[in-house]
VEXDREN-2710 file (C-alpha; in Angstrom, 1 decimal):
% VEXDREN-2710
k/r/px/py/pz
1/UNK/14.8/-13.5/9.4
2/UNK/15.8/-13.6/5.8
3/UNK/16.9/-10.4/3.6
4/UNK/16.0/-9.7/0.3
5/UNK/17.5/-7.2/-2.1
6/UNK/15.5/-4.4/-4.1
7/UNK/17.0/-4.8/-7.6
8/UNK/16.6/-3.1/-10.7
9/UNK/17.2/-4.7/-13.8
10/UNK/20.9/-4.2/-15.5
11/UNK/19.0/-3.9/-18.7
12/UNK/16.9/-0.9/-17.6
13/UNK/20.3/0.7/-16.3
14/UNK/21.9/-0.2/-19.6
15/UNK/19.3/1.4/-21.6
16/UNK/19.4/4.5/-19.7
17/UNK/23.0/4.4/-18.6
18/UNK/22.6/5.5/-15.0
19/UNK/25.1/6.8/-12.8
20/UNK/24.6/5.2/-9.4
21/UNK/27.2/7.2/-8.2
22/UNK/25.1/10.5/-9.6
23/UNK/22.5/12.2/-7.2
24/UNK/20.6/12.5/-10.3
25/UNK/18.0/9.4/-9.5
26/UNK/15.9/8.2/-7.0
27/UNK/14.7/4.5/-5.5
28/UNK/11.4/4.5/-3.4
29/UNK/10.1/0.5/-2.4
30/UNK/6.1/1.0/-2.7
31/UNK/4.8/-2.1/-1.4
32/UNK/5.4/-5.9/-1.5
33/UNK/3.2/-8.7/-1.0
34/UNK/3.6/-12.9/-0.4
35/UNK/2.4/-15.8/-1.3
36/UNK/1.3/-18.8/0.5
37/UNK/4.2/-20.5/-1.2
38/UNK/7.1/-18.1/0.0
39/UNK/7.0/-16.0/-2.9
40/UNK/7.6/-12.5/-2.8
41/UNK/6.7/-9.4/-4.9
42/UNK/7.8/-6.0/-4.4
43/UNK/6.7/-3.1/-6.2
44/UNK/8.9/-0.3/-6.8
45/UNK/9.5/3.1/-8.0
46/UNK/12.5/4.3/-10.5
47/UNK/13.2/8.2/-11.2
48/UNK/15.8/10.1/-12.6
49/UNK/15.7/14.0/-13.1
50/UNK/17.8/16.3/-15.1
51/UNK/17.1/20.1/-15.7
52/UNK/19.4/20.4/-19.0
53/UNK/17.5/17.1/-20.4
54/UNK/13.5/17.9/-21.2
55/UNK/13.2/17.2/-24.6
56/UNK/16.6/15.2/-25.6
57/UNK/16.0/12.0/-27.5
58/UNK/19.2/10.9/-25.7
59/UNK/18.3/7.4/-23.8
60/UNK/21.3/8.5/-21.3
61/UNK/20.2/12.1/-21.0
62/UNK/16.3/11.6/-20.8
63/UNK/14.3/12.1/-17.9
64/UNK/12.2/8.7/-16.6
65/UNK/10.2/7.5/-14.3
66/UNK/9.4/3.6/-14.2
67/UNK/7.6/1.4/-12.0
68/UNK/8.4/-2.2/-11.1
69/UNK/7.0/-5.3/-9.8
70/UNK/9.8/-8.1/-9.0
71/UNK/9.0/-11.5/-7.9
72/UNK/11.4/-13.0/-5.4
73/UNK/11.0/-16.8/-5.8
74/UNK/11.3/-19.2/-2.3
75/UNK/15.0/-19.1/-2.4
76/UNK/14.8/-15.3/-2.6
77/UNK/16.7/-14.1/-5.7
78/UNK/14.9/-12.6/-8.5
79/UNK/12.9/-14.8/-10.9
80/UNK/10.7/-11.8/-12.9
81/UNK/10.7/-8.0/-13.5
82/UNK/7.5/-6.3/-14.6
83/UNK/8.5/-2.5/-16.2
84/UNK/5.7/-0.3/-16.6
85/UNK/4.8/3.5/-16.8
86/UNK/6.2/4.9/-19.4
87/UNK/7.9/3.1/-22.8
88/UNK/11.4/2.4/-22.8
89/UNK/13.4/4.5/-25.7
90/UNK/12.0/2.8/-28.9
91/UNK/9.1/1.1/-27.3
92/UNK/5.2/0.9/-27.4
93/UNK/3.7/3.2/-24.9
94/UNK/3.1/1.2/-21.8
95/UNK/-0.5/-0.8/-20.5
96/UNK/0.2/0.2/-16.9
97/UNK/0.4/4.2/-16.2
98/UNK/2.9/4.9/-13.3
99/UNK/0.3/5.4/-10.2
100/UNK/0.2/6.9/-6.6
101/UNK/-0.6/4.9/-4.1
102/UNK/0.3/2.1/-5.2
103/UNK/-0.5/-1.8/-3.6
104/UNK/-0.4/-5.2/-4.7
105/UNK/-2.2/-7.8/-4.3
106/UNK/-1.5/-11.8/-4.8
107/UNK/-5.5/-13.5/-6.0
108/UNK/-6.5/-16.4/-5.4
109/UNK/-5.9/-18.0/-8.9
110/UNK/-2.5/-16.8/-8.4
111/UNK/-2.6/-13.2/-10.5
112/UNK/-0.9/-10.2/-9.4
113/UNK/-3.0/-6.7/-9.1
114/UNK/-2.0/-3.4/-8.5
115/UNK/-4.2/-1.2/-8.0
116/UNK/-3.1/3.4/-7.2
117/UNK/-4.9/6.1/-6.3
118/UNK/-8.0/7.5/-7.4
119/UNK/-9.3/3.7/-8.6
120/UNK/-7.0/2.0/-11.3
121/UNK/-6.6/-1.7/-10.7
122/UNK/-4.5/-3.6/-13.5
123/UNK/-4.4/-7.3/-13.3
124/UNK/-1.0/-9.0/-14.3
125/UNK/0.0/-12.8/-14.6
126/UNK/1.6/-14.7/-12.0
127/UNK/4.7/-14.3/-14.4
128/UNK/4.7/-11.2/-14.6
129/UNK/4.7/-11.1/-18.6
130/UNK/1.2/-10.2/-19.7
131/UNK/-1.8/-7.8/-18.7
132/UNK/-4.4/-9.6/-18.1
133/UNK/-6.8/-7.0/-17.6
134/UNK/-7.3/-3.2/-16.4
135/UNK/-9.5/-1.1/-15.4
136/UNK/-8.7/2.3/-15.0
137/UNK/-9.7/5.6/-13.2
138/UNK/-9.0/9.1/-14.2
139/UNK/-7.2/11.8/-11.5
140/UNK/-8.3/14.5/-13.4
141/UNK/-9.5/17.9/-11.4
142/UNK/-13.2/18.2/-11.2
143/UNK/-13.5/15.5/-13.4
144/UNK/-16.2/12.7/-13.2
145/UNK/-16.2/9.0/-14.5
146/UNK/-16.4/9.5/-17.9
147/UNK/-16.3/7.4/-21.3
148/UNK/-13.4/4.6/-21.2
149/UNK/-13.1/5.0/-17.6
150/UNK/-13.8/1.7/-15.8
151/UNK/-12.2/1.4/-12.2
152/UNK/-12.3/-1.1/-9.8
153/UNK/-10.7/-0.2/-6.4
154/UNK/-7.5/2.2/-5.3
155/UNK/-6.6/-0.8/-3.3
156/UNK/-7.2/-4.6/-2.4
157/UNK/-6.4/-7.0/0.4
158/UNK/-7.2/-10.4/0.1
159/UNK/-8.9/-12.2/3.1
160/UNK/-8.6/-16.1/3.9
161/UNK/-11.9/-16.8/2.6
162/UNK/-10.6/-15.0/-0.5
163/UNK/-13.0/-12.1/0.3
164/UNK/-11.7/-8.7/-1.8
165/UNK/-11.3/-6.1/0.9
166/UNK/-11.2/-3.0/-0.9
167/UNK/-10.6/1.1/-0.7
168/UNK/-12.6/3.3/-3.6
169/UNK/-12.6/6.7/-4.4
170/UNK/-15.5/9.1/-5.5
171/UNK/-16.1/12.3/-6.7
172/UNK/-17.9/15.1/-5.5
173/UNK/-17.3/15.5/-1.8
174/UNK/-17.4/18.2/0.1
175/UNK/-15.3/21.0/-1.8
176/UNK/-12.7/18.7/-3.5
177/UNK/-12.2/19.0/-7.0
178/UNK/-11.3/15.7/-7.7
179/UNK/-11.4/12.0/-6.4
180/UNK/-10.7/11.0/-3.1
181/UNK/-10.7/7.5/-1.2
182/UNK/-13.9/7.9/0.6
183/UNK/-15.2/3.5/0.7
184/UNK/-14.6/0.7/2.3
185/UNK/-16.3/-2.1/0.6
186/UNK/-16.0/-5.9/0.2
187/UNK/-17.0/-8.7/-2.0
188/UNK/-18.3/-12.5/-1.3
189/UNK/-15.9/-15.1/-0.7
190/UNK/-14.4/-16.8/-3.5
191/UNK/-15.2/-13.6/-5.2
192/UNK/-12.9/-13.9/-9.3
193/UNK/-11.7/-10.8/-10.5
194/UNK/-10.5/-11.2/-14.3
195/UNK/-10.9/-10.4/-17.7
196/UNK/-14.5/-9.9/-18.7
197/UNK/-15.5/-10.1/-15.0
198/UNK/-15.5/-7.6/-12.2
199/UNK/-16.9/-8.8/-9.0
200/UNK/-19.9/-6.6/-7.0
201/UNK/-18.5/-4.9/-4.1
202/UNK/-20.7/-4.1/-1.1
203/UNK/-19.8/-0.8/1.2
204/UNK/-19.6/-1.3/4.5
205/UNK/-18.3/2.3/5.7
206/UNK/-17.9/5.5/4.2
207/UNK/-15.6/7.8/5.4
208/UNK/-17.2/11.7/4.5
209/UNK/-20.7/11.8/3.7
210/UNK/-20.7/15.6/2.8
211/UNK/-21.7/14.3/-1.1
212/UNK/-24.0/16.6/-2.0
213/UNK/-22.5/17.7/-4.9
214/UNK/-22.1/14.3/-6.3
215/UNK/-24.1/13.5/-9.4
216/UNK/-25.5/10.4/-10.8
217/UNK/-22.4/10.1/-13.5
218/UNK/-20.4/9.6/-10.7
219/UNK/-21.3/6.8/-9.5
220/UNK/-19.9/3.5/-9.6
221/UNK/-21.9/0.5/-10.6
222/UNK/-20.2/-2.4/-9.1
223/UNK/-19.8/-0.9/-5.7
224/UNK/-23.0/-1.2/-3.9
225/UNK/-25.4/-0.3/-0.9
226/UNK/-28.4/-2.0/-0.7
227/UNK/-30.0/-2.8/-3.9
228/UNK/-28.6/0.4/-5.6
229/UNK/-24.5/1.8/-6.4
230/UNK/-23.7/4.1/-3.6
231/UNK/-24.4/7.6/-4.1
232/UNK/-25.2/10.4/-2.5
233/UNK/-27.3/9.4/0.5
234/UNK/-27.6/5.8/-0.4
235/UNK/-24.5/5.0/1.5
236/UNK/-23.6/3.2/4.9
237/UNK/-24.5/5.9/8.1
238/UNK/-22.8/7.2/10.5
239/UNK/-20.0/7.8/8.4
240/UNK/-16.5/7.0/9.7
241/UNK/-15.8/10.8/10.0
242/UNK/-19.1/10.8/12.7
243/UNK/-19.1/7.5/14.4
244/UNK/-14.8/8.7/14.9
245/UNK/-15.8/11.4/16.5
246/UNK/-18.3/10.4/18.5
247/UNK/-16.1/8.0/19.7
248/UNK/-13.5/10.1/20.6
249/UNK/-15.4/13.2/22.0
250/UNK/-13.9/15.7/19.1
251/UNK/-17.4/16.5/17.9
252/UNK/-17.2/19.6/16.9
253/UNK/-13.2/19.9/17.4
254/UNK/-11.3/21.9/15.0
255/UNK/-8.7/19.2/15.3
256/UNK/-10.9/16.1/15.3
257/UNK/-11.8/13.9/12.2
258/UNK/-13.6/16.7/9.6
259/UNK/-12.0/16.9/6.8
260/UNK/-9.4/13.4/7.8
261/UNK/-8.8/10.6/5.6
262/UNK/-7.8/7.2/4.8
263/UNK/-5.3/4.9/4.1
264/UNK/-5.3/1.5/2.3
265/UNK/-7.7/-1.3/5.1
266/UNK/-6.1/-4.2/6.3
267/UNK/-8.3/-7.4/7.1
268/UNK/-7.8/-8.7/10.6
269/UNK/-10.1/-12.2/9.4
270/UNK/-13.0/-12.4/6.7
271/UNK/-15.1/-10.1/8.7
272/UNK/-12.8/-7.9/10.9
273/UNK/-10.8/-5.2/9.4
274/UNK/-8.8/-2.3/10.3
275/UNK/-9.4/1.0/8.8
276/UNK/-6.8/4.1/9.1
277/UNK/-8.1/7.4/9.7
278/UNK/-6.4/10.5/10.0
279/UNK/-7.5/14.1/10.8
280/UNK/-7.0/16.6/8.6
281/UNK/-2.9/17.9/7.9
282/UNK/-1.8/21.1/8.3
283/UNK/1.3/22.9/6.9
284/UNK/2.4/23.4/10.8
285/UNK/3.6/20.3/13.0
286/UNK/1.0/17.8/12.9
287/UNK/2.1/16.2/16.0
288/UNK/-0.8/15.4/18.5
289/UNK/-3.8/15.4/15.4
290/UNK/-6.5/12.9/16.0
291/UNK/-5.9/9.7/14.5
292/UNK/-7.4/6.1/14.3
293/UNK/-7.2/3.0/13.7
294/UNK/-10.8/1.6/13.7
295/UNK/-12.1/-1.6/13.9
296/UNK/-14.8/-2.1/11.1
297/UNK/-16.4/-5.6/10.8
298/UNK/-19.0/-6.6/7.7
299/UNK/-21.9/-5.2/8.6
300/UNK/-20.4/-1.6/9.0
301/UNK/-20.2/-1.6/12.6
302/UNK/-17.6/0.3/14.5
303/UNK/-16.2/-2.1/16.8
304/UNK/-13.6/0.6/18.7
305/UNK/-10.5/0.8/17.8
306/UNK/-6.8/-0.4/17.8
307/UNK/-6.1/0.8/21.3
308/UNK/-3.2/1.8/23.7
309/UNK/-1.5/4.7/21.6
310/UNK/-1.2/8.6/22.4
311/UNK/-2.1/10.8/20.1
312/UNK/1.6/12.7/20.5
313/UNK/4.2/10.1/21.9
314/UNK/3.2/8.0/19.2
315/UNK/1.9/9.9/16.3
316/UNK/2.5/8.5/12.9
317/UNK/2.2/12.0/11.8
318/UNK/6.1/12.5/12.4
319/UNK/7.2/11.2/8.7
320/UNK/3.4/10.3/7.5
321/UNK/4.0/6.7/8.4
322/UNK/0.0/5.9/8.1
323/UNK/0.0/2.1/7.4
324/UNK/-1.1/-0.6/9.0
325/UNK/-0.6/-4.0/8.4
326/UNK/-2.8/-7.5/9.6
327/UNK/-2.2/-10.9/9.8
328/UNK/-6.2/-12.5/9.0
329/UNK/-4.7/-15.9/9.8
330/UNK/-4.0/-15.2/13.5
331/UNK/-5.9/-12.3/13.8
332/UNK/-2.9/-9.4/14.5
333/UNK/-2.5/-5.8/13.4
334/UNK/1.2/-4.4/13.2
335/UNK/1.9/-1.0/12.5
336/UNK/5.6/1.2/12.9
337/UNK/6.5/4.7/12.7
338/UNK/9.4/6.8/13.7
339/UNK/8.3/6.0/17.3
340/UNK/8.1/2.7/17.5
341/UNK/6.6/-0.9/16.8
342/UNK/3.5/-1.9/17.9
343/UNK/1.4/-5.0/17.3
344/UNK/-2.6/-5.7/18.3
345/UNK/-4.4/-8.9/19.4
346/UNK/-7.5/-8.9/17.1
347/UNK/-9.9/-7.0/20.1
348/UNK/-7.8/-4.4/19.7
349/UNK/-5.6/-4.8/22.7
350/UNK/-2.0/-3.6/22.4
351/UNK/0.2/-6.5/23.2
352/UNK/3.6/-4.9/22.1
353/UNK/5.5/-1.7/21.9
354/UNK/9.2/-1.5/20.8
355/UNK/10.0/2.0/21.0
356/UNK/13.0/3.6/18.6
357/UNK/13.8/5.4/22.5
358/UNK/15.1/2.0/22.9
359/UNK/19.0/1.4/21.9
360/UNK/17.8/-2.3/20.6
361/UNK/15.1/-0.7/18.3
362/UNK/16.4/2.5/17.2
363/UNK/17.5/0.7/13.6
364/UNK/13.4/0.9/13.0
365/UNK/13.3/4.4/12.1
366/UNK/15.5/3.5/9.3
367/UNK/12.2/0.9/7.7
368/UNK/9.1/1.3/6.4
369/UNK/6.4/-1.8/7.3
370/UNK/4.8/-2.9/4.0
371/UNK/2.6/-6.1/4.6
372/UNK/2.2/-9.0/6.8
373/UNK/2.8/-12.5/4.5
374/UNK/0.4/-15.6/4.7
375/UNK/3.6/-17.3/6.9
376/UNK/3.2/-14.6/9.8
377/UNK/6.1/-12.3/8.7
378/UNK/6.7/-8.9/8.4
379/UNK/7.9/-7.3/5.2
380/UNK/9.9/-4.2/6.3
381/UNK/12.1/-2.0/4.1
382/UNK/15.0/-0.1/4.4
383/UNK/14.6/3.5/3.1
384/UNK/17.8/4.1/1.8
385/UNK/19.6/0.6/1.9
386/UNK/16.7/-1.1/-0.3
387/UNK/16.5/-4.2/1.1
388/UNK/13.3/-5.9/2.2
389/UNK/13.8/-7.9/5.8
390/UNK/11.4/-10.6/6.6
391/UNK/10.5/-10.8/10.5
392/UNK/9.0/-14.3/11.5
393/UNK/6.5/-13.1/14.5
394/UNK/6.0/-15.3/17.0
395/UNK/2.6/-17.0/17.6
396/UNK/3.2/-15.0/21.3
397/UNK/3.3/-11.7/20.8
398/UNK/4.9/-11.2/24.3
399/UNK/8.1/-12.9/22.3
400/UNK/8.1/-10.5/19.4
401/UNK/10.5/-7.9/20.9
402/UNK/13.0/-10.2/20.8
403/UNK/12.2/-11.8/17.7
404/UNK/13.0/-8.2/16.8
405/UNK/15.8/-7.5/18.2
406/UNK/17.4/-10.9/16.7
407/UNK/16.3/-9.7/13.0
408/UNK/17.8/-6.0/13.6
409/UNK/21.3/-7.5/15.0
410/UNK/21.1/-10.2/12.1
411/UNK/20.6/-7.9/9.4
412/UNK/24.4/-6.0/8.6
413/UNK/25.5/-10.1/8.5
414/UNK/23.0/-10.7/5.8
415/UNK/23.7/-7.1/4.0
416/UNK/27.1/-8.4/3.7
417/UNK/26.7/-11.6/2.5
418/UNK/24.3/-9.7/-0.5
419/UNK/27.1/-6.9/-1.0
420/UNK/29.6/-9.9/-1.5
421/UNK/27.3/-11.7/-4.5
422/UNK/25.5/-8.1/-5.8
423/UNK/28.3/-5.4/-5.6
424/UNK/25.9/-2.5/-4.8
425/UNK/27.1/0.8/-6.0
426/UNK/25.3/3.7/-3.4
427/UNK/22.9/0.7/-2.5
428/UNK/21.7/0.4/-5.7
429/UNK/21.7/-3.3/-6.0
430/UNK/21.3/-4.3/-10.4
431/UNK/20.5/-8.2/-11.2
432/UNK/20.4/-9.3/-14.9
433/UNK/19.3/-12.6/-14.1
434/UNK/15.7/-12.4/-14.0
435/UNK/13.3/-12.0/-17.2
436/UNK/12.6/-8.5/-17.7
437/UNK/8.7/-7.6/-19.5
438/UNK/8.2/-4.2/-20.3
439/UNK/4.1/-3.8/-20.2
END
């Protein structure tokens, strides 16, 4: 196991002159992807809030909220800090709006996207110091794809054969006002993504295909079905919302799929992936809702899904833990919530459970799982500590409990050894080493 801390650059601090000790801001980890190499990015999220401060042109009274990508090189300390979504006091506005949603992804070439919610991807170098390109997608109620709007995906996973595996949104379904991830789609191997050049996706499952309303502006160009952009009816059938239920026997169910959603796909290989849905949330307790995690390969089939979970004793609806994580290499699926660990062979076969019931695993409640790295590990991140613990899984899965188990009793060793060289103050952990861009 190896543990890496979340830092925020002493610079930004500086600027701002933040009070760690002050309830006043706010630390979330996003996402965080690997290289082949070892190197790590994590993308985070920095907020502070003050009532008695709207307006003041005080850099240590103002209000701010700042994104950040950080790569970790091999020997884990911090090597480059991206800053982006709104200017610093004195600075140009930024390239990169702050975005919800939001998930990296490491090309091949070696260039970092991220990519939020409705369907802005913006594609930064390796260093972290330039935008290379963007393409961006408007939020806006009711609204359509209009002039200077030119999105891409709302995420991307990259699969060995260096297929894009992506999640876009549309307009126009059912009775939402505004964008919603509704396509899974995916490109050819090999497929570049870069300035000037936006590779053609293909969908190979749509999740509602109430689009009635949808109109021709709407559409996307690059994301395709047959020899047209999808729209409207020219879209893969059954949707996932039918073939779901169908599956499940909740045809028809007031708590089955209508009205569900999505999370970001993970690819189990170049033409296996794994597709969360969830039914629709209610203000009440969620507990027991349909959920799924289906298995989707390139031609649009529904192969089944991950199996072996019930819908209550292990419902990631307790704390909206809806991600799920794959390792295309060896063909696993991981996933964690506030009931446990579990981990899939790739025919969907549960082949481990570690239950937060369990004394050994009860620490798990306290992470969030982010990705699975090209090495076989799992990135997992403490929710309030903000460090990022690396799990090595085993090449058995029968052997990953106590692989673990060995990570969880390992980690307040390695916290200390970081809290000796970092001196934290309320687990914010500051580095001024690394180059700092603002974007």
């Amino acid at each position: 196991m190896t543990l890496l801390p979340v830092t925020v650059p002493a610079s930004l601090l500086s600027i701002h002159r933040l009070d760690p000790e002050s309830g006043e801001w706010g630390l979330r980890v996003d996402h965080a992807v690997a290289t082949a190499a070892g190197e790590t990015y994590v993308l985070t999220g920095l907020r502070r809030y003050r009532g008695h401060a709207v307006g003041s042109a005080d850099p240590a009274e103002q209000n701010f909220g700042y994104q950040m990508i950080t790569r970790h090189g091999v020997d884990g300390k911090p090597a480059a800090t991206a800053v982006f979504g709104q200017a610093v006091p004195g600075g140009a506005p930024s390239a990169v709006p702050e975005g919800d949603g939001a998930t990296l992804a490491v090309l091949p070439d070696g260039a970092v996207a991220v990519s939020s919610q409705p369907g802005s991807t913006y594609l930064l170098s390796p260093d972290l110091d330039k935008v290379l390109a963007s393409w961006p997608m408007s939020s806006g109620w009711g609204k359509e794809e209009g002039p200077g709007e030119d999105p891409f995906a709302a995420s991307i996973a990259v699969t060995p054969a260096g297929r894009l595996l992506c999640m876009i949104s549309e307009y126009g379904l059912s009775d939402w006002a505004d964008a919603h991830p509704n396509l899974v789609a995916v490109s050819g191997p090999g497929a570049l993504l870069g300035p000037g050049h936006k590779p053609v996706l293909r969908a190979i499952a749509t999740l509602d295909a109430r689009t009635d309303r949808q109109s021709d502006a709407g559409r996307h160009a690059h994301v395709r079905y047959g020899d047209a952009p999808v729209g409207r009816g020219n879209r893969p059938s059954p949707s996932l919302t039918e073939a779901l239920s169908e599956l499940t026997g909740t045809s028809g169910n007031l708590h089955g799929y209508v009205d569900s959603t999505m999370t970001r796909p993970a690819a189990l290989g170049d033409d296996l992936f794994v597709v969360p849905v969830f039914g629709k949330t209610y203000r009440s307790s969620n507990r027991g809702q349909e959920f799924s995690f289906a298995l989707v390969d390139d031609r649009g089939v529904v192969r089944g899904r991950l199996g072996g979970l019930h819908l209550r004793d292990d419902s990631p609806f307790t704390g909206f833990d809806f991600t799920v994580v794959a390792d295309p290499h060896r063909g696993r699926a991981f996933h964690l919530n506030r009931y446990g660990l579990y981990a899939w062979s790739a025919d969907g076969v549960l082949r481990a459970r570690m239950s937060t019931a369990d004394r050994a695993f009860k620490p798990l409640v306290h992470f969030a799982l982010l990705e699975c790295t090209p090495a076989g590990e799992l990135l997992l991140a403490h929710r309030k500590q903000h460090l990022l613990l690396r799990v090595t899984v085993p090449l058995d899965l029968d052997e990953l409990a106590a692989a673990v188990e060995a990570a969880l009793k390992g980690y307040g060793r390695e916290r200390t050894a970081l809290k000796r060289e970092y001196a934290p103050v309320n687990w914010l952990w500051s580095d001024d080493s690394a180059g700092v861009s603002h974007l």
